[in-house]
Backbone bond lengths (Angstrom), bond angles and torsions (degrees), N, CA, C in turn:
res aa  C-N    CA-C-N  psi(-1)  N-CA   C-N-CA  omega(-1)  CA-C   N-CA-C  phi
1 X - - - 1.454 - - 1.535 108.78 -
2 X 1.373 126.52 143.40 1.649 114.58 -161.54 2.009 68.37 -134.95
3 X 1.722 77.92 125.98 1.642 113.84 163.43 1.659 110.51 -70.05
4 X 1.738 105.50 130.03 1.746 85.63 165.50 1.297 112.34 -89.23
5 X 1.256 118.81 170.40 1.446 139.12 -160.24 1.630 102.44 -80.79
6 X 1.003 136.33 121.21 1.513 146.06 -173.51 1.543 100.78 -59.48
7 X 1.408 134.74 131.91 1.334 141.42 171.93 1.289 101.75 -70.57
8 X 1.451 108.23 127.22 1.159 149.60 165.81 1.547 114.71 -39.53
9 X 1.153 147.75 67.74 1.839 147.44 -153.56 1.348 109.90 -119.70
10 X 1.748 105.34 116.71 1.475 115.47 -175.58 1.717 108.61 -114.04
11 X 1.039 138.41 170.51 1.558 137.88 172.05 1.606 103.88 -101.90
12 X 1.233 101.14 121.73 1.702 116.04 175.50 1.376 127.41 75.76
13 X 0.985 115.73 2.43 1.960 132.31 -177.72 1.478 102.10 -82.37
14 X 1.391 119.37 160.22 0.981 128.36 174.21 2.076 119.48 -100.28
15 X 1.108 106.28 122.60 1.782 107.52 167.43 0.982 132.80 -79.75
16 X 1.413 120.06 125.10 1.646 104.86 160.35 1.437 101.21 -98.39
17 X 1.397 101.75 137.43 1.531 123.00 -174.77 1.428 109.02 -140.40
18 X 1.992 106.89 137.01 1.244 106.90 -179.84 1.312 78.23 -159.89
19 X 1.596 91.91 146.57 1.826 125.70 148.99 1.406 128.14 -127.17
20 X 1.214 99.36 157.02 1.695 106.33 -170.87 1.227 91.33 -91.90
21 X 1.582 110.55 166.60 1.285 115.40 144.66 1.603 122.54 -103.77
22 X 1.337 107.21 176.19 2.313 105.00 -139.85 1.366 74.47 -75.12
23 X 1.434 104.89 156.61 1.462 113.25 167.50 1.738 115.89 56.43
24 X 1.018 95.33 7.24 1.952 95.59 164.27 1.574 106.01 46.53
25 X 1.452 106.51 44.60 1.602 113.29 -173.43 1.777 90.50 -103.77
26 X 1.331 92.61 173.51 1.278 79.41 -159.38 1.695 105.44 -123.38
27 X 1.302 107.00 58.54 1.354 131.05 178.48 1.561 115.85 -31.52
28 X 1.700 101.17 -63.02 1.467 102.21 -167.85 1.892 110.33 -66.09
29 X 0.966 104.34 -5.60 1.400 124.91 162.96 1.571 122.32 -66.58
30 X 1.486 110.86 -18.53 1.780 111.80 -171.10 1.555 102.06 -106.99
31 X 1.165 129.74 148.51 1.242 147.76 155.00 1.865 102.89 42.90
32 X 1.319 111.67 72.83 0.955 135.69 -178.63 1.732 112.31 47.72
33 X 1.527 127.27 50.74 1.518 107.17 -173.46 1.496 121.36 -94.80
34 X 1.525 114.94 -4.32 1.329 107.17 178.15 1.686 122.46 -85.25
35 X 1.764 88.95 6.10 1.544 112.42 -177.81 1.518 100.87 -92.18
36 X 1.346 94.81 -56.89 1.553 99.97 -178.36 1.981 124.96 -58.87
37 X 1.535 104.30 -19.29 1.355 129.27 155.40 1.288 107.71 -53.23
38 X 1.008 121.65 -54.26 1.984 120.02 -153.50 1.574 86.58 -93.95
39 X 1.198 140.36 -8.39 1.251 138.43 -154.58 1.474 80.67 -98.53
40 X 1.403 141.44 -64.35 1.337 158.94 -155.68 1.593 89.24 -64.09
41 X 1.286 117.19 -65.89 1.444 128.44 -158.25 1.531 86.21 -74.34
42 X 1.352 159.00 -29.00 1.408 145.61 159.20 1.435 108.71 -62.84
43 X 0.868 134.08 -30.26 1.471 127.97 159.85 1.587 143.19 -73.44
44 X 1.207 99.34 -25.98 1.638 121.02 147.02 1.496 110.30 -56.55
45 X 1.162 119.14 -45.59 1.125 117.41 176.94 1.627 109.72 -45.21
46 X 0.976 105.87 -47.43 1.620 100.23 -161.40 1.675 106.60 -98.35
47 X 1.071 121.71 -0.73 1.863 148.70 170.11 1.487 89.69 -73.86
48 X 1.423 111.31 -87.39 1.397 120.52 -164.67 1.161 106.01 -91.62
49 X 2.189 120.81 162.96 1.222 116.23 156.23 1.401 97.67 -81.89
50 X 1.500 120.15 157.23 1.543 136.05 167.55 1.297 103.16 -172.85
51 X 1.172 87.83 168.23 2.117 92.79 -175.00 2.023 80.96 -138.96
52 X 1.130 88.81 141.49 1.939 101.05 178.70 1.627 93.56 -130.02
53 X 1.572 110.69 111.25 1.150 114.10 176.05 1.918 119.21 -88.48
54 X 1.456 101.35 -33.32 1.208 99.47 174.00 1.776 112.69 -132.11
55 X 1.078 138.97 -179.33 1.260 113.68 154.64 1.793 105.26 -173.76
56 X 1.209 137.16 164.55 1.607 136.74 -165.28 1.324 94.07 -138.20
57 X 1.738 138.02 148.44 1.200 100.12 147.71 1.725 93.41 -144.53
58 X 1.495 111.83 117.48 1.600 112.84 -170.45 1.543 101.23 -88.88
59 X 1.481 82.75 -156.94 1.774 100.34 -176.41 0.908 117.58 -72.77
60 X 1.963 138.20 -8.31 1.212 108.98 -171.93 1.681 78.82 -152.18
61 X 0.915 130.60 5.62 1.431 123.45 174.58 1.786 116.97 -151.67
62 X 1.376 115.02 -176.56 1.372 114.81 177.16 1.708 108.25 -139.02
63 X 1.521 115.16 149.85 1.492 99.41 164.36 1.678 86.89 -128.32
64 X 1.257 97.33 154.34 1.698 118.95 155.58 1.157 116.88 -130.46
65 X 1.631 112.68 160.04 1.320 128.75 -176.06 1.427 100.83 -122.59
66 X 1.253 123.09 98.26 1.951 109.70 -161.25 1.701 95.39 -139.35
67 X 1.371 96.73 161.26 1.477 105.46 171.89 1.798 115.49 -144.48
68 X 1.001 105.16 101.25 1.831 113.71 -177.11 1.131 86.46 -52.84
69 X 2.127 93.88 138.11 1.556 101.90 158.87 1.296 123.07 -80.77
70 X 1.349 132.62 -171.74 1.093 125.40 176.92 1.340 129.88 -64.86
71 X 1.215 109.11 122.70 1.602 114.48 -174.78 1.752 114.94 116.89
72 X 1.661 86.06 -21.04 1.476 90.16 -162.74 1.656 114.64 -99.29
73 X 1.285 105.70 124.61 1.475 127.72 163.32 2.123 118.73 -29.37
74 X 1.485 119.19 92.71 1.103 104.35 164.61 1.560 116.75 -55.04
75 X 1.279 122.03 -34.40 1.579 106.97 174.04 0.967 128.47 -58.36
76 X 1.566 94.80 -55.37 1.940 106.60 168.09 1.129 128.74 -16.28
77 X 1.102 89.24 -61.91 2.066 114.45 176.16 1.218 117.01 -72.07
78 X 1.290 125.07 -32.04 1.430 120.78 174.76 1.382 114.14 -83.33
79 X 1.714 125.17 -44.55 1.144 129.86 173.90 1.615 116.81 -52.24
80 X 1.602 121.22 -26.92 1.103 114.90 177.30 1.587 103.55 -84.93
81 X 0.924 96.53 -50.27 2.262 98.28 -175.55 1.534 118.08 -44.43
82 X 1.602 95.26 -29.61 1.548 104.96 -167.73 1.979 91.41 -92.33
83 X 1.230 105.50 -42.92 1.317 92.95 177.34 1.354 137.08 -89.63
84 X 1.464 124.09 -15.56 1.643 128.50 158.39 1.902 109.94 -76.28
85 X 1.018 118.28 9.08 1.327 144.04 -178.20 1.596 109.91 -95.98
86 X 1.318 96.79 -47.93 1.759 92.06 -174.81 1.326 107.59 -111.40
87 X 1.373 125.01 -2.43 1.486 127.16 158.85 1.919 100.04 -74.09
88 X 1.037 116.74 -52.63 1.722 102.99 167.94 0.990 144.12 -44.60
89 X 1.287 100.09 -56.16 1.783 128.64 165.33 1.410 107.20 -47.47
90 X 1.089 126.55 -52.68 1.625 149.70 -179.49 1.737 106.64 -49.30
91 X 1.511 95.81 -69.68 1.677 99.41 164.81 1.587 137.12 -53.52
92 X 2.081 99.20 -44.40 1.229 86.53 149.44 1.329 139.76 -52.37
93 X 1.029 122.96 -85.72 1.421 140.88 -159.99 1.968 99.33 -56.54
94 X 1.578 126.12 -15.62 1.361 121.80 -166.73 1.574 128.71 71.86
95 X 1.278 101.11 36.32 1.183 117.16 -159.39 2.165 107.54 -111.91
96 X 0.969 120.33 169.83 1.593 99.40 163.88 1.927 85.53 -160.86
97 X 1.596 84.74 -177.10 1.473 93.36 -157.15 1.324 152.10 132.36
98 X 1.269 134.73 -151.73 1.236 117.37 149.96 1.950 108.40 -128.24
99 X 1.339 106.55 129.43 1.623 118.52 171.95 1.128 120.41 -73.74
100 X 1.601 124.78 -28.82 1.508 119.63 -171.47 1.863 94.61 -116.90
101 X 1.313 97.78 139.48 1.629 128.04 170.48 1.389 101.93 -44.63
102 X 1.322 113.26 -54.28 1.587 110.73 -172.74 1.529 110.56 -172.93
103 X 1.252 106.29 -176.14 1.318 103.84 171.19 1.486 136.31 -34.56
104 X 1.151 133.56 139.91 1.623 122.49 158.08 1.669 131.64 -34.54
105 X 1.082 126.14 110.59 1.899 107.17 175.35 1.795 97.02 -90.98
106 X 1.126 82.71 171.38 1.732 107.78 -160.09 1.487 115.63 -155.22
107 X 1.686 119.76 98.49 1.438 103.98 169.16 1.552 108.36 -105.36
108 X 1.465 113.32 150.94 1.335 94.95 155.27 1.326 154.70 -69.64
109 X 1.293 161.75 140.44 1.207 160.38 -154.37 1.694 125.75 -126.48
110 X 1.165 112.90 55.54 1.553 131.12 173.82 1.429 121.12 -42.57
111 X 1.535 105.37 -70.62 1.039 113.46 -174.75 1.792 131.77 -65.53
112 X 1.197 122.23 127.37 1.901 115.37 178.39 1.317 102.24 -61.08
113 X 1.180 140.70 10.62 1.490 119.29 168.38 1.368 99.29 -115.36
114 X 1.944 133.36 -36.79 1.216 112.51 176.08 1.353 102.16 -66.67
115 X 1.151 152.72 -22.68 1.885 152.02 168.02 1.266 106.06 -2.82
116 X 1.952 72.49 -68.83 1.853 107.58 -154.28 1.576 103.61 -65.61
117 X 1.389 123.61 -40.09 1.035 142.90 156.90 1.529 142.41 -26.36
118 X 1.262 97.81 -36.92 1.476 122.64 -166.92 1.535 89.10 -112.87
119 X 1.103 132.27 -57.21 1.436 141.84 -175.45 1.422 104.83 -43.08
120 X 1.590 120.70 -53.23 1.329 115.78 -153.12 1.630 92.39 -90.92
121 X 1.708 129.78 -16.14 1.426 133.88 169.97 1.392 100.20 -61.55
122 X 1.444 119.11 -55.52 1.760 115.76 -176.46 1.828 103.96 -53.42
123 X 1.444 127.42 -49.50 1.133 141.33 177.59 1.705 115.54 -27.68
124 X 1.610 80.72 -45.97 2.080 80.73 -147.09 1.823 86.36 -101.72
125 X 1.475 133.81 2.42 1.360 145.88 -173.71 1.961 93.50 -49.80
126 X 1.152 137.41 -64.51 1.370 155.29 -174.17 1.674 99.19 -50.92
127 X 1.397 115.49 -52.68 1.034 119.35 -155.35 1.855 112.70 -88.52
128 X 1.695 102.18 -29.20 1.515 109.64 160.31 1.512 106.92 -68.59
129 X 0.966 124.26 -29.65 1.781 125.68 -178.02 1.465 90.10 -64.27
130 X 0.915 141.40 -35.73 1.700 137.91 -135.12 1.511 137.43 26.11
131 X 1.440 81.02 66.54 1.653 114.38 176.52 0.910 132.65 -109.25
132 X 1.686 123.35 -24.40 1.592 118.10 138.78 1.952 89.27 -126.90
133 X 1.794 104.10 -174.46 1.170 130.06 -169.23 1.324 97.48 -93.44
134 X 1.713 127.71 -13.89 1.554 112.32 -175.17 1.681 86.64 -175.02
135 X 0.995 89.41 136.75 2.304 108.51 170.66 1.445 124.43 -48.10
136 X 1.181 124.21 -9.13 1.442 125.86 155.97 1.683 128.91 -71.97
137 X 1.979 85.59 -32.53 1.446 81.78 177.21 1.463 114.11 -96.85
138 X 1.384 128.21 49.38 1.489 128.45 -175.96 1.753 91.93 -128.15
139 X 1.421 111.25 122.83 1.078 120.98 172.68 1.416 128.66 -41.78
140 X 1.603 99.52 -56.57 1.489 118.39 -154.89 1.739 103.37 -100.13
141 X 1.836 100.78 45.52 1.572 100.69 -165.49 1.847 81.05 -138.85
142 X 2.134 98.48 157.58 1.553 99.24 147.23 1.104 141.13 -37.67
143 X 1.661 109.35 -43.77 1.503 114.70 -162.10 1.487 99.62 -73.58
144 X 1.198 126.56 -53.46 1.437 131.64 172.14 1.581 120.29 -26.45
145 X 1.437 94.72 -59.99 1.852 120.69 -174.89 2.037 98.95 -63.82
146 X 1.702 99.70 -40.22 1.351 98.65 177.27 2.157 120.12 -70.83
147 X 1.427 88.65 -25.65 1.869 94.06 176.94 1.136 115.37 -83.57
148 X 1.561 122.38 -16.24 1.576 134.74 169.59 1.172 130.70 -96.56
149 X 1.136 114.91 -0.94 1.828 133.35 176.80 1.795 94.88 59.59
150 X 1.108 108.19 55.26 1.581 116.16 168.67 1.882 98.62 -89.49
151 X 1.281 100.35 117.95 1.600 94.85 164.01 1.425 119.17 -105.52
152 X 1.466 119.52 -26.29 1.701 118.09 -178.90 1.230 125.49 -18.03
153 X 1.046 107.51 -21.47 1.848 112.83 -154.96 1.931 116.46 -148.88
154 X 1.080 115.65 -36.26 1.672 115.77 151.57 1.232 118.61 -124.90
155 X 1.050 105.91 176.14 1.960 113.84 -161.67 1.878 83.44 -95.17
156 X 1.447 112.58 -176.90 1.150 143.15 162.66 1.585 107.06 -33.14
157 X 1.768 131.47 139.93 1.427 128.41 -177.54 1.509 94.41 -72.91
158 X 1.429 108.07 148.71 1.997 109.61 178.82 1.278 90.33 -55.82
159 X 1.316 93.65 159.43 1.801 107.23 148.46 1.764 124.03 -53.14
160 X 1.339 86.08 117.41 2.124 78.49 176.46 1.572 120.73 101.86
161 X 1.241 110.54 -17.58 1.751 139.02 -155.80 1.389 78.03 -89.58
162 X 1.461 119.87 104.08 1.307 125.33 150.74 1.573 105.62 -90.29
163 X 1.461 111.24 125.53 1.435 108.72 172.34 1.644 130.20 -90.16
164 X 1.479 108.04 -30.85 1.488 128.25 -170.99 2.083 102.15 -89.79
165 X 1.092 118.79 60.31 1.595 141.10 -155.18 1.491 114.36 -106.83
């Protein structure tokens, strides 16, 4: 029997975190779910403290750039987002089951240059798909939420953070 590896949990750092969905189907893609995603993940917001600095969320997966506040459980937060997420999704669409492939992965993110790093990888995620020509114009992304003065879901663009690059 092969044990999984215990997640890695620091105080105040930032994650990049992504999950697929099972079978790389492309769910958040049907009957509005990458809406109904940010809808879930705006409500965490106000469940949990977290700060979401960047975030993408396509057709068959999601990345975030997040940092639990103090006290607060990265699983916690993910186990609920990922799971009041696919109990919805489920109801919508008439479906039951399980939506995500597997667990969440999670690295940590210390350094201000991997940030910047990881940020502009979540950024250009839409645009390697070739689904828009540049990361502002993808709905279900920061840069978007950052060209529309959307706050629900990330704070203010950093200082300097050109996104459209």
């Amino acid at each position: 029997m092969c044990m999984r590896q215990a997640r890695l949990l620091k105080n105040g750092v930032f994650y990049h975190v992504t999950a697929r969905v099972n079978h790389k189907e492309k769910l958040l893609d049907r009957k509005n779910g990458r809406e109904l995603f940010l809808a879930v993940l705006a409500q965490a917001k106000r469940k949990f403290s977290f700060t979401i600095q960047n975030f993408v969320v396509l057709d068959n997966h999601f990345h975030l750039l997040i940092r639990p506040g103090t006290g607060e459980s990265l699983s916690r937060i993910m186990q609920w987002v990922m799971g009041v997420f696919a109990m919805r999704l489920n109801r919508l669409l008439g479906l039951w089951g399980h939506v995500w492939g597997d667990r969440f992965r999670s690295w940590i993110v210390e350094d201000p240059l991997a940030l910047g790093k990881v940020s502009r990888y979540i950024d250009q995620n839409a645009v390697a798909a070739g689904l828009v020509k540049k990361p502002s114009d993808w709905q279900s992304s920061a840069a978007f939420h950052w060209k529309a003065g959307i706050r629900l879901i990330v704070g203010p663009q950093p200082p300097g953070y050109q996104v459209d690059v």
